[in-house]
C-alpha positions in Angstrom: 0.0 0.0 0.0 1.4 3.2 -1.0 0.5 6.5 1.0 0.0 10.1 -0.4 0.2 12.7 2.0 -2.5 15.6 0.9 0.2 18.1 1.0 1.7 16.9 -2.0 -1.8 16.7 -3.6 -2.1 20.3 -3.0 1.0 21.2 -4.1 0.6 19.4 -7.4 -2.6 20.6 -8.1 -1.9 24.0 -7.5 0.9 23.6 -10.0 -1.3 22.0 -12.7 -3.5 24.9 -12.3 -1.0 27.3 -13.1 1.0 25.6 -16.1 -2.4 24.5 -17.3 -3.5 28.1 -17.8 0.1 29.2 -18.9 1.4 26.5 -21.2 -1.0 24.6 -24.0 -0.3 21.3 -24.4 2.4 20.4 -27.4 -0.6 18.8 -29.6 -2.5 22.3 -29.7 0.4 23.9 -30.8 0.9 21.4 -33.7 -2.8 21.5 -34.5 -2.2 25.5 -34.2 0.4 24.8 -36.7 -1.6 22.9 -39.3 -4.3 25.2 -39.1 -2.0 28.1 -40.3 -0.6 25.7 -43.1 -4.0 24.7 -44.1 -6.2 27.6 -44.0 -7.0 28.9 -47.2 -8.6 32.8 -45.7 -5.4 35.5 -45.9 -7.3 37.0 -42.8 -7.9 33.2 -41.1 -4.0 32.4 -41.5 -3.6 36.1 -39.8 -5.7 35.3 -37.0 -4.3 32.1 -36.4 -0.7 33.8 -36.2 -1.9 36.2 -33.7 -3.4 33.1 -31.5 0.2 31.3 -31.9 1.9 34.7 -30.7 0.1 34.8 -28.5 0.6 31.4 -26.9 4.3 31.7 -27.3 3.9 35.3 -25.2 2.0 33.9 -22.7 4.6 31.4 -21.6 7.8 33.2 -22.4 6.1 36.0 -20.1 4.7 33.3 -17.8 1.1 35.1 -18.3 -2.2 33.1 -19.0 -3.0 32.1 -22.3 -6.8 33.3 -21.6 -8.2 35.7 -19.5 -10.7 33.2 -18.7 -9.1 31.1 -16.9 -11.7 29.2 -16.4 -13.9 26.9 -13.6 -11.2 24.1 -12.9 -12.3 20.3 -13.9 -9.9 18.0 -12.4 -10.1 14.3 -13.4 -8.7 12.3 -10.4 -7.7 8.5 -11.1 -7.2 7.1 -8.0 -5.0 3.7 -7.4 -7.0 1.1 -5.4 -3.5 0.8 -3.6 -3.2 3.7 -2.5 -3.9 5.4 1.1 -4.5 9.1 1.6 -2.9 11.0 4.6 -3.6 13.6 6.2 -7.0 14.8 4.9 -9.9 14.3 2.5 -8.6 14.3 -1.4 -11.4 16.2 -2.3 -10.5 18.3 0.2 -6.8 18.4 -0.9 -8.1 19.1 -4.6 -10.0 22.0 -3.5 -7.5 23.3 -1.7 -5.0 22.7 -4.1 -7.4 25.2 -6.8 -7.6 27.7 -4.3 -3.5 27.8 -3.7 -3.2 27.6 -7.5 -5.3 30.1 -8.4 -4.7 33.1 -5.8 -0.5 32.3 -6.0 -0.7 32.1 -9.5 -2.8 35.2 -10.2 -5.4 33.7 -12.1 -8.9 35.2 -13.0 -11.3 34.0 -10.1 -14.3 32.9 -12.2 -16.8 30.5 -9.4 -19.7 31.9 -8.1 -20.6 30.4 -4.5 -24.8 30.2 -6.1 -25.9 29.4 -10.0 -28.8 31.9 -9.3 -29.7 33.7 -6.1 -26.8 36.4 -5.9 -23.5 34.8 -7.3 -21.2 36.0 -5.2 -17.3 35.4 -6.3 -15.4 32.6 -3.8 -12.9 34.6 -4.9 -10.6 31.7 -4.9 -11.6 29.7 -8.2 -13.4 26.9 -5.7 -15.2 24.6 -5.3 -13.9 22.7 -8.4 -15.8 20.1 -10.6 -14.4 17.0 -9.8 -14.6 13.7 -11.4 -12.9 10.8 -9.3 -12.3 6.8 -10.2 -10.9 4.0 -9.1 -8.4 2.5 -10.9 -5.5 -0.7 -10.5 -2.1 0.0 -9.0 -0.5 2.2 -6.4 -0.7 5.9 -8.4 -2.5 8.7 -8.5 -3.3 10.3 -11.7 -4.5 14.3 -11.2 -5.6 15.5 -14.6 -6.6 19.5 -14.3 -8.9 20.7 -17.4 -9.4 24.5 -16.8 -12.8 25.3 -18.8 -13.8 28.9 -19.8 -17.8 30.2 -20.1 -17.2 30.9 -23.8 -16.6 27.5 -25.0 -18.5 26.1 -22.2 -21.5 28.0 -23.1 -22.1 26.3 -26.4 -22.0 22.9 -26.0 -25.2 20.9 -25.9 -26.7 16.9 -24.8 -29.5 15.2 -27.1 -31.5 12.0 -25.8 -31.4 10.7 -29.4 -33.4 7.3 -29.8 -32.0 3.8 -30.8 -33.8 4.5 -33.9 -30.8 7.4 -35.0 -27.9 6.6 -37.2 -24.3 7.3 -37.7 -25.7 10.4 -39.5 -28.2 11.5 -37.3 -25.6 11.9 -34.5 -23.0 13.8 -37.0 -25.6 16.1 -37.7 -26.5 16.9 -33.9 -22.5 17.5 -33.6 -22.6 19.8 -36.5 -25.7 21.6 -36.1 -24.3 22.5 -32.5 -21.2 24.0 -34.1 -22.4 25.7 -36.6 -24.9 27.4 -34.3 -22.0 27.9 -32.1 -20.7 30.1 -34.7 -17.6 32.3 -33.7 -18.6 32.2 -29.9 -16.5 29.5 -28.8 -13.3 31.3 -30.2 -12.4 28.5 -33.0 -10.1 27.0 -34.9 -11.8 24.9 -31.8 -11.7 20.9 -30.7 -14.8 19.5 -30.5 -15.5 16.5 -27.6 -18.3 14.4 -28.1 -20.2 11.5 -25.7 -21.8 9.2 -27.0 -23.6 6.2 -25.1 -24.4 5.7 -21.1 -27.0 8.4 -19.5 -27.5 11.7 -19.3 -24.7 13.1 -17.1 -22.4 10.0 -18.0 -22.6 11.0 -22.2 -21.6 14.9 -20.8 -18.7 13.1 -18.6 -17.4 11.5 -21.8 -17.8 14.7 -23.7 -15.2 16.5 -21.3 -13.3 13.8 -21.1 -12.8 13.8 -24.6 -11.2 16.8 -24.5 -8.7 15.6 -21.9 -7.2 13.5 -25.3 -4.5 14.1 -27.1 -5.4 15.4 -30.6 -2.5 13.4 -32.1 -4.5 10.4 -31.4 -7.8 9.2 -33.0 -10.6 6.6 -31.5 -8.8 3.1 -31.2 -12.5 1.7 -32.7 -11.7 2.3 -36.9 -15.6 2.8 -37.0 -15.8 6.0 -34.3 -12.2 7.1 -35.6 -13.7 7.5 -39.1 -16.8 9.4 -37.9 -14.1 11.5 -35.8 -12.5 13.1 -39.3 -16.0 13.1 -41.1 -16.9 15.2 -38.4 -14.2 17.4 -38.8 -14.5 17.4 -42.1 -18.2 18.5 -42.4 -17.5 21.0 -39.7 -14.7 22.9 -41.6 -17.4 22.8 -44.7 -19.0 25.2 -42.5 -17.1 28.7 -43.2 -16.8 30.3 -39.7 -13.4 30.1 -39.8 -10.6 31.2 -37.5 -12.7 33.6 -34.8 -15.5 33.6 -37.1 -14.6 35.7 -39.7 -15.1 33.1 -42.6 -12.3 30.4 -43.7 -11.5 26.7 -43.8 -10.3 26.0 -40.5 -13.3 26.2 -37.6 -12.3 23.0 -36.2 -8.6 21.5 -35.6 -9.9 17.7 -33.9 -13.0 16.0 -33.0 -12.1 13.6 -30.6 -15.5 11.0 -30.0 -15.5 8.7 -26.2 -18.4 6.3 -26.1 -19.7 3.5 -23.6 -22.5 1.3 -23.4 -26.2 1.9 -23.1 -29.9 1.0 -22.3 -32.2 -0.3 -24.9 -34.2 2.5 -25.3 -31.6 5.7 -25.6 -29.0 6.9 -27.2 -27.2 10.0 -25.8 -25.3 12.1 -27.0 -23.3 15.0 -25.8 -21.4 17.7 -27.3 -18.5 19.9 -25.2 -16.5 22.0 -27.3 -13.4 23.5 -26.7 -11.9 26.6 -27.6 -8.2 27.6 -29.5 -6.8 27.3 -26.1 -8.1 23.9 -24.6 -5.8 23.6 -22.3 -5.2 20.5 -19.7 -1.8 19.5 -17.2 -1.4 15.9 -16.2 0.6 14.6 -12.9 1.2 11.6 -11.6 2.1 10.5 -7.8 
């Protein structure tokens, strides 16, 4: 049995906060990359250069990449070996946002209520946090800061057994396109597919948690991933919305079983900056 003292946690999460919000991961910047090779708009190449600039800024001057720096998602893959010390992980997670985010100077974005006054916490917390159990004696902290503008346009459907490959493309496109420029594109575009309600959102965000280099390991979903794409990019939105042939740089598709009678299907899209830190202890 291995033991992991919540001070470490906290420490490492505050740290993933930080470099998460500072430095995008090394697949953005290659899709960042492509997308300046491939658009075909003189003013979409031109936007694109100004998001790379701006990426290379941000972590030369050790600044966020975003203002919105977003409510913190932290995927927590917990080692069935493994004791905690010293406190609540939860707790330690929490904890580990608010050091993070108040050390690091990042924008404070949580209100304490959805509705009745929204007051700030003023210290990014609480955090949305997704723990499982998993095999071995680690601890695997994944931190997936999440800004309102992307957030703000994704969307669920409760298709019904009856839909087709098609009919789920076409959800996934229609919410894009409606998207529009809001969601700051070139974007990268999560989608959940199967379980229940909340479990087809889960996979959505998790998607984005996936490296862009790598496509579905299932040839079928891995072929719907770049027809996707594809279809999307058809779309003309375009770097920031102002019209080209890059709106999307990845569609990465997670999936898992079903009832009978459903079929759902969530869509979480993530903006020119979807930005995630991994650690593990």
């Amino acid at each position: 049995m291995k033991t992991i003292d919540v001070k470490l946690i906290e420490q490492t999460v505050a740290q993933l906060c930080i470099d998460a919000n500072r430095i995008l991961p090394c697949d953005m910047k290659a899709r960042l990359d492509e997308a300046a090779e491939n658009e075909r708009s003189e003013l979409g190449r031109e936007v694109i250069g100004d998001i790379i600039e701006n990426y290379k800024q941000a972590e030369m001057l050790n600044i966020p990449v975003c203002q919105d720096t977003g409510m913190t998602v932290v995927f927590a893959e917990l080692g069935q070996e493994v004791a905690i010390a010293g406190g609540l992980l939860e707790q330690a997670i929490n904890n580990g946002v608010a050091k993070g985010y108040t050390e690091g100077y990042l924008r404070c974005s949580v209100v304490a209520d959805p509705l009745k006054n929204r007051v700030n916490t003023n210290n990014n917390t609480p955090a949305v946090i997704h723990i499982s159990i998993t095999e071995g004696d680690s601890l695997k902290l994944t931190v997936a800061p999440k800004g309102a503008g992307s957030e703000n346009m994704s969307a669920i459907k409760m298709l019904t057994p009856a839909a087709d490959k098609k009919d789920v493309a076409d959800f996934v496109v229609d919410t894009i396109i409606k998207a529009g420029s809001n969601p700051c594109p070139p974007i990268v575009v999560g989608v959940g597919i199967g379980g229940n309600f909340e479990k087809a959102a889960y996979l959505a965000k998790k998607a984005l948690c996936r490296s862009t280099d790598m496509r579905n390991p299932d040839k079928y979903y891995a072929e719907m991933e770049n027809e996707i794409l594809e279809r999307i990019n058809k779309s003309g939105i375009g770097p920031q919305g102002f019209g080209g042939t890059v709106t999307a740089m990845a569609v990465n598709i997670e999936t898992y079983p079903t009832h009978i009678a459903s079929l759902p299907v969530a869509v979480n899209v993530g903006c020119h900056a979807t930005r995630h830190k991994t650690a593990v202890l």
